[in-house]
C-alpha atoms as one frame of an Amber mdcrd trajectory, in Angstrom:
protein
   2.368  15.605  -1.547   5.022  17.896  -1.313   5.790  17.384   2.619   5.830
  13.796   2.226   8.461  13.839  -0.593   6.794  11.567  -2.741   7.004  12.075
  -6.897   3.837  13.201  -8.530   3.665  10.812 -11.255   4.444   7.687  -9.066
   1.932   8.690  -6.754  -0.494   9.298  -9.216   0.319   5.380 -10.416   0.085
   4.321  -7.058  -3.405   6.444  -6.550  -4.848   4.960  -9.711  -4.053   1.729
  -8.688  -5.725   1.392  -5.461  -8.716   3.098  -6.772  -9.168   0.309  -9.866
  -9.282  -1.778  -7.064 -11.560  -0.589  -5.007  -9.807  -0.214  -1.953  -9.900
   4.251  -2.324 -12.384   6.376  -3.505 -11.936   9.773  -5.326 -14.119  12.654
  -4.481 -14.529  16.169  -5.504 -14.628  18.658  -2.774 -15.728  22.070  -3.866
 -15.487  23.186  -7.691 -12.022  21.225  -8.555 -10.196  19.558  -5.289  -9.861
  15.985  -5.482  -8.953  14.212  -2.371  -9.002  10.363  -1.549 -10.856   8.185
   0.830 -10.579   4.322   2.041 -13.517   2.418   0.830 -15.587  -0.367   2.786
 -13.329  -2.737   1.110 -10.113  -0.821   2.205 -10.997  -0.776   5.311 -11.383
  -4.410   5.213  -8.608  -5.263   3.388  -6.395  -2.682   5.918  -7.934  -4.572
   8.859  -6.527  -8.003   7.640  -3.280  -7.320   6.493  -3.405  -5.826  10.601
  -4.276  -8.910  11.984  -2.290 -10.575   9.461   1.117  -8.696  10.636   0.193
  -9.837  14.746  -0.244 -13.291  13.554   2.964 -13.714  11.140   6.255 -11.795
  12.765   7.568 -10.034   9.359  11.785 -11.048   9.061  13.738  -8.297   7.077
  17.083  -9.925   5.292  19.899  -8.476   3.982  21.211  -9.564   0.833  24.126
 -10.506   2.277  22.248 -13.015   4.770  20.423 -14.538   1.681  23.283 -14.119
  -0.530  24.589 -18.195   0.434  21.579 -19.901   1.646  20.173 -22.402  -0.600
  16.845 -22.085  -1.889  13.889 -22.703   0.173  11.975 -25.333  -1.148   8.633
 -26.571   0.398
């Protein structure tokens, strides 16, 4: 946690999150570490949003390029 720079509580959010949903699973190693694990469903989920990103090219914007445009409207 500490190599990756990442804040404790946020991750802990973030941790909590994904695990109410299935897609991680906590587990007790020895007498009190906790470490995290993709689920089934994680693994599926992971594996679409995958094929997902080969199939729809992602565009990053800058504010300033969406800062005049009209809104899209379908």
């Amino acid at each position: 946690m500490y190599n990756a720079n990442v804040n404790c509580s946020l991750l802990k959010k973030h941790l909590n999150y994904l695990t109410k949903q299935g897609l991680i699973e906590e587990k007790i190693i020895g007498k009190e570490r906790i470490v995290y694990a993709i689920s089934q469903l994680g693994a599926i989920v992971l594996k679409q949003f995958k094929a997902l990103k080969e199939v729809l090219p992602i565009v990053e914007e800058t504010r300033e390029e969406t800062k005049n445009q009209e809104p899209y409207l379908f």
